[in-house]
DOVONU-250621 format. One record per residue (C-alpha): x negated, y, z; residue in three letters. Coordinates in Angstrom, 2 decimals. Layout:
BEGIN
[[X; Y; Z]; ala]
...
//
This chain:
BEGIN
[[-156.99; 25.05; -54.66]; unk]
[[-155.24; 21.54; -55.23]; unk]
[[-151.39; 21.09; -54.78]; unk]
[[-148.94; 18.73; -53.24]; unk]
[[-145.84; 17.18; -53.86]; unk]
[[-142.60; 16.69; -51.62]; unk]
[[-140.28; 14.65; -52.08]; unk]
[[-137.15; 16.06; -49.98]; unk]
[[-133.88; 14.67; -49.55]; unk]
[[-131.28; 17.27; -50.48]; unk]
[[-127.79; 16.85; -49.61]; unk]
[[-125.78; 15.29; -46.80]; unk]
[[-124.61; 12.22; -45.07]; unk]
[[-122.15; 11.47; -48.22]; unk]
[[-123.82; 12.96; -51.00]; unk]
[[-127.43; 13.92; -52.13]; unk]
[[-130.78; 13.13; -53.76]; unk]
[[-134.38; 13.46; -53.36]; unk]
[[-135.73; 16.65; -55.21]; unk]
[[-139.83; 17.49; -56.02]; unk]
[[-141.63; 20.73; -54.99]; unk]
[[-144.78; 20.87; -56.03]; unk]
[[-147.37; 23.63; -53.95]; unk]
[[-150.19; 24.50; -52.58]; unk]
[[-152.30; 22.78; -50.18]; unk]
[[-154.02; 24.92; -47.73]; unk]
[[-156.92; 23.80; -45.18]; unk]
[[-155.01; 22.18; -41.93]; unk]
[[-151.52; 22.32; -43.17]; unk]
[[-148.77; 19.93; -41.59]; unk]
[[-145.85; 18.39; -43.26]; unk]
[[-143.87; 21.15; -41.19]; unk]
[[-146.02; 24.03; -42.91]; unk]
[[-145.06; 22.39; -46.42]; unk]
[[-141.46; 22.19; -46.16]; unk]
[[-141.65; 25.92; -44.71]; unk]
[[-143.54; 26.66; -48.10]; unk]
[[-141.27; 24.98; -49.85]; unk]
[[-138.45; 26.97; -48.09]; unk]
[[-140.02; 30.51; -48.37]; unk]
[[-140.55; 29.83; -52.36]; unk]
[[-138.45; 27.37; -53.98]; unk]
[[-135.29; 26.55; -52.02]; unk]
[[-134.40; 28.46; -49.38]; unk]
[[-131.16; 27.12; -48.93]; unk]
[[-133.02; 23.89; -47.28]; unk]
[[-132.16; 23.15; -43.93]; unk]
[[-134.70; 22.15; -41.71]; unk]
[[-134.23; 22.07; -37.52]; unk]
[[-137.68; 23.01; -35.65]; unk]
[[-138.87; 25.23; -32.83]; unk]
[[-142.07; 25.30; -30.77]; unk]
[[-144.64; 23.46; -33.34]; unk]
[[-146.42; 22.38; -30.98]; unk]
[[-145.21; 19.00; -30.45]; unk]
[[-142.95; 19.44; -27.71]; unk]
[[-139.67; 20.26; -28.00]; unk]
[[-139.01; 17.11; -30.64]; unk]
[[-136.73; 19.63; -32.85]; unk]
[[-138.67; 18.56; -36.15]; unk]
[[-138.26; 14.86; -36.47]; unk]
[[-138.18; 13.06; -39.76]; unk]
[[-139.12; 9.94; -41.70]; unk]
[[-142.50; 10.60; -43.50]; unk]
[[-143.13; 8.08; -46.07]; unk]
[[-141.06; 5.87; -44.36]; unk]
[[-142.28; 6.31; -41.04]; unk]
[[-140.27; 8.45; -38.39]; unk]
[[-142.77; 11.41; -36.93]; unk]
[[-142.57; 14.68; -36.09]; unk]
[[-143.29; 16.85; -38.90]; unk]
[[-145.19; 19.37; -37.12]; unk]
[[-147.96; 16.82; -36.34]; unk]
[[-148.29; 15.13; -39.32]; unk]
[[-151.20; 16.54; -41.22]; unk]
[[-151.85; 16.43; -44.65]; unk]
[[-154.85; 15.06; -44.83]; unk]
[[-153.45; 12.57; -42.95]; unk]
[[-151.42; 11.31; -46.20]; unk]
[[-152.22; 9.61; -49.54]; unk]
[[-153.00; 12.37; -51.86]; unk]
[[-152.11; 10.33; -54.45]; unk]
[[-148.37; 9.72; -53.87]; unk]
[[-145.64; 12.46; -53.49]; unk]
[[-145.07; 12.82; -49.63]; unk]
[[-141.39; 11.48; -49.14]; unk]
[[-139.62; 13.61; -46.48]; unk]
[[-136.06; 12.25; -45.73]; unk]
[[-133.80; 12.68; -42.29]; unk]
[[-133.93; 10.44; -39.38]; unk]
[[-131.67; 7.50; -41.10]; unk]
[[-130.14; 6.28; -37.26]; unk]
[[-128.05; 9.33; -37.26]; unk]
[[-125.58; 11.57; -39.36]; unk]
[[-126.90; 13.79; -42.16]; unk]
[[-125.80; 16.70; -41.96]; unk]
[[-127.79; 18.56; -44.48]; unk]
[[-130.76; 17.81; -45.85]; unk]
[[-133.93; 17.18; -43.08]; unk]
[[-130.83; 18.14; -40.28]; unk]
[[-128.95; 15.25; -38.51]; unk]
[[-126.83; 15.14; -35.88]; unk]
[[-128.18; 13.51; -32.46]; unk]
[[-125.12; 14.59; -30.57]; unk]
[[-124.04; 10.79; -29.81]; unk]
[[-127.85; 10.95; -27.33]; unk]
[[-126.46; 13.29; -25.19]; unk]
[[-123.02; 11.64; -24.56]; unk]
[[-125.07; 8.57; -23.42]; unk]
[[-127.30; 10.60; -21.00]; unk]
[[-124.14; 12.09; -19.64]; unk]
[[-122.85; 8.30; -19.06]; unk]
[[-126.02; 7.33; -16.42]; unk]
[[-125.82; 7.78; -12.90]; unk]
[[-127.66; 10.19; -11.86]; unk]
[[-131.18; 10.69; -9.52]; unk]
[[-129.11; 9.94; -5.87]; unk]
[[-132.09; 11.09; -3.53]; unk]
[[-131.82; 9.07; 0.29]; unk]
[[-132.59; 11.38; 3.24]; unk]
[[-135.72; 13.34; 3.61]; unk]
[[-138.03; 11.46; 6.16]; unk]
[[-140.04; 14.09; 7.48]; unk]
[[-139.12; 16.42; 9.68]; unk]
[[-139.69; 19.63; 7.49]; unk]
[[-136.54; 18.23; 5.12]; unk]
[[-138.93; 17.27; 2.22]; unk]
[[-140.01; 13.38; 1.37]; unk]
[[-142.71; 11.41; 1.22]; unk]
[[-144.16; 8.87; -1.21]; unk]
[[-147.29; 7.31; -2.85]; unk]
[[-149.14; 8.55; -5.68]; unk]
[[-149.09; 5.43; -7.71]; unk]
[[-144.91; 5.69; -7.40]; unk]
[[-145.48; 9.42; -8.53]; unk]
[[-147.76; 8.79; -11.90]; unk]
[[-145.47; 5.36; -12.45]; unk]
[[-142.34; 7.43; -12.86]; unk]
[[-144.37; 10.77; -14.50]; unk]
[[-145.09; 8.66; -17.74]; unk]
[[-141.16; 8.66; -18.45]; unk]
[[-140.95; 12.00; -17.46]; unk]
[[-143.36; 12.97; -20.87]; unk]
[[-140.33; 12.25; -23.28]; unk]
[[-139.72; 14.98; -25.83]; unk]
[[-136.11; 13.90; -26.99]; unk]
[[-137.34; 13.64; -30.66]; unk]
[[-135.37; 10.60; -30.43]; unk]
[[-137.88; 8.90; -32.95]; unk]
[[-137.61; 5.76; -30.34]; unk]
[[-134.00; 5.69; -30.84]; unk]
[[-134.44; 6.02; -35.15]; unk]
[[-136.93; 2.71; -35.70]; unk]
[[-134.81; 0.75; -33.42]; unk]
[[-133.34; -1.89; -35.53]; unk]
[[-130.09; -2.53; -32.72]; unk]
[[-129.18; 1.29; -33.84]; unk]
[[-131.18; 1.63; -36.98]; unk]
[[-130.09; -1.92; -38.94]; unk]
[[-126.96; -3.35; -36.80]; unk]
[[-125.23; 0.13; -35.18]; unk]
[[-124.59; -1.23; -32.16]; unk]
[[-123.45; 2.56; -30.45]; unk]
[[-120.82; 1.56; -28.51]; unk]
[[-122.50; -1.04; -26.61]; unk]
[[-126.23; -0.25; -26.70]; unk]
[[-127.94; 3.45; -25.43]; unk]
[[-131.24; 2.87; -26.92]; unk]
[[-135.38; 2.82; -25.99]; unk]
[[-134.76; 6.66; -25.06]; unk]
[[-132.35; 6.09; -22.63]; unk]
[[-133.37; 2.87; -21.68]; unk]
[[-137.05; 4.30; -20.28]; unk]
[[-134.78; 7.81; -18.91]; unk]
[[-133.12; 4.57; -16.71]; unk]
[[-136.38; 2.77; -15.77]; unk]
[[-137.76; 6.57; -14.63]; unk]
[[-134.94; 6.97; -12.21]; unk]
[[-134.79; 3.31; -10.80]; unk]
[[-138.54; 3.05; -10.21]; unk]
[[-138.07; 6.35; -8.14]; unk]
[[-138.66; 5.23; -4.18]; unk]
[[-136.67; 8.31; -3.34]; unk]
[[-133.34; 7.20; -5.71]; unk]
[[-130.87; 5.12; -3.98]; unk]
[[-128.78; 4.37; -7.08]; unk]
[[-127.90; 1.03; -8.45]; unk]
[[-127.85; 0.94; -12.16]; unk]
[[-129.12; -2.50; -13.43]; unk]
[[-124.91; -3.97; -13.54]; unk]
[[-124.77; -0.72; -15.86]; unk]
[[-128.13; -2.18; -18.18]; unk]
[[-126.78; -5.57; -18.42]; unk]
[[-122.88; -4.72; -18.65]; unk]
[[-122.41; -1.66; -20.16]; unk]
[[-125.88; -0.54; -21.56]; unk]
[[-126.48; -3.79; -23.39]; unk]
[[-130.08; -4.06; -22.05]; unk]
[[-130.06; -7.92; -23.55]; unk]
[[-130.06; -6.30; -27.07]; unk]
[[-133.74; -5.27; -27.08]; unk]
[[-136.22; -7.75; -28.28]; unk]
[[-138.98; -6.31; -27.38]; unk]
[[-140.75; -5.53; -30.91]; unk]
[[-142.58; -2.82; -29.76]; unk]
[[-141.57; -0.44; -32.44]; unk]
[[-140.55; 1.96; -29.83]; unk]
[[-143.63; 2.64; -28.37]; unk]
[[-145.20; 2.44; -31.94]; unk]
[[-143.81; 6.15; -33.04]; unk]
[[-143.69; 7.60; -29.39]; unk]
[[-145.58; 11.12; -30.08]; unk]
[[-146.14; 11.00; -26.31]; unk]
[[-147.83; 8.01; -26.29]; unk]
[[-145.20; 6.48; -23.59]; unk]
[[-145.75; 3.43; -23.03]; unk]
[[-142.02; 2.59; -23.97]; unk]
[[-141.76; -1.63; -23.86]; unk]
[[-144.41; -3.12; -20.98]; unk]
[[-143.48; -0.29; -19.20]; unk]
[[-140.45; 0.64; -19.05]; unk]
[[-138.11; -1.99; -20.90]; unk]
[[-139.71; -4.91; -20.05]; unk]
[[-139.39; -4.10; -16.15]; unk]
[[-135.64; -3.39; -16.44]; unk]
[[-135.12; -6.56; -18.05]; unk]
[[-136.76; -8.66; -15.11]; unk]
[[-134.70; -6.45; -12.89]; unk]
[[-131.74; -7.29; -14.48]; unk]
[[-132.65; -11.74; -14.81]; unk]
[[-133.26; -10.80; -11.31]; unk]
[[-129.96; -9.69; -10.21]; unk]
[[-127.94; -11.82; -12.32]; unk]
[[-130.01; -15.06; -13.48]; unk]
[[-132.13; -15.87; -10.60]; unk]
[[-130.90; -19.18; -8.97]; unk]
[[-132.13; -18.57; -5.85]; unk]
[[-130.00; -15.09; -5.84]; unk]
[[-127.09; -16.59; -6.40]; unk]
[[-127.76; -19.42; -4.22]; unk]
[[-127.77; -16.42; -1.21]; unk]
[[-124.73; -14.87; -2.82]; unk]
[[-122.97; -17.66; -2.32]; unk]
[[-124.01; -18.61; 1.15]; unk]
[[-124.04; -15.24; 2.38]; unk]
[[-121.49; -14.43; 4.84]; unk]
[[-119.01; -12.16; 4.03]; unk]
[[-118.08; -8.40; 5.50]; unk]
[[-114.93; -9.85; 6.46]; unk]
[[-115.59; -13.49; 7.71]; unk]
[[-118.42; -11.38; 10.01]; unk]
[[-115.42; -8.74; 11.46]; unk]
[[-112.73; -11.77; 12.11]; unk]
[[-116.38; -13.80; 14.17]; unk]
[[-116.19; -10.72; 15.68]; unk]
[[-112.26; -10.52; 16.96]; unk]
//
């Protein structure tokens, strides 16, 4: 039977090092499977957040030779079996031990969008009504995990920490879902360009590269905020009716 070797980083946001743990490599194993080898033989002190292995719950992510992926769905065989397979935490976010970090700062942001603000049912039964192309438009958004891999590779959080003013592919696309509703009656594109710092993607595409749901992050979702957005606030001939549309109050003094 032949053997494989991890490289793990050990330690915590201040302090640590990559260690090696050699074992071995049984038919259809995942990176997930080695590091719980490596766990149950040789260090079980190594911390390591998961739950369904399955690829859904987005618990497991990691960088994998440099490449953020769940862990659970990264085969072996998948890998140069050459090379030592480097394992290290999702570099975006706090270490907090080893293969742990802490995505806390994703769920602040989600708490900061407005939420789904449904008009009034228009049928008579109390329920809505809308197309099926509106329903599978906004269903694709709806497939996110929360692995937050998006949010890792992107280089405005990844490479220039921009926290405080930008909320990421994630929540960027958790946005788009809600605004391309037909039901929603929200306004949140002052939010994207204001607060949300919308501008600050540049549309690499290394967003939807990693998405383990195949989400369709960019063309999708991004892109169509952003025209949303010129739309509102860069359009000439929107501004041009701004400005020569009559006021609420010049109407009520025509009126008295």
């Amino acid at each position: 039977m032949s053997t494989v070797t991890l490289r793990i980083w050990r330690g915590t946001e201040d302090e640590g090092s990559f260690e090696e743990y050699s074992i071995e490599r049984n038919p259809g194993m995942v990176v997930l499977d080695a590091v719980h080898k490596v766990q149950a033989e040789q260090a079980p002190d190594l911390a390591c957040r998961w739950n369904c292995k399955a690829g859904k719950c987005g618990s497991c992510s990691a960088e994998i030779n440099g490449m953020p992926k769940l862990m659970c769905m990264t085969r072996l065989d998948d890998l140069p079996e050459d090379k030592p397979i480097m394992v290290q935490p999702l570099k975006t976010f706090r270490t907090i031990k080893d293969l742990v970090t802490d995505v806390s700062w994703n769920y602040a942001v989600k708490k900061k969008i407005k939420p789904f603000k449904p008009r009034k049912p228009d049928a008579p039964d109390g329920t809505w009504r809308m197309k099926q192309v509106d329903v599978e438009r906004v269903q694709e958004f709806r497939k996110c995990i929360e692995c937050f891999l998006c949010q890792d590779v992107c280089h405005v959080l990844r490479d220039h920490e921009k926290y405080d003013e930008f909320i990421g592919p994630r929540f960027l696309i958790y946005t788009a879902g809600l605004e391309m509703n037909p039901l929603d009656t929200e306004d949140r594109i002052s939010d994207l360009k204001k607060r949300d710092g919308i501008g600050y993607c540049n549309i690499t595409k290394c967003c939807t590269v990693v998405c383990p749901e195949h989400i369709k992050i960019t063309d999708n979702g991004i892109i169509p905020m952003k025209e949303r957005v010129v739309d509102e606030f860069y359009d000439p001939l929107t501004r041009l009716f701004r400005i020569f549309k009559p006021s609420k109050k010049s109407k009520a003094e025509e009126s008295s």
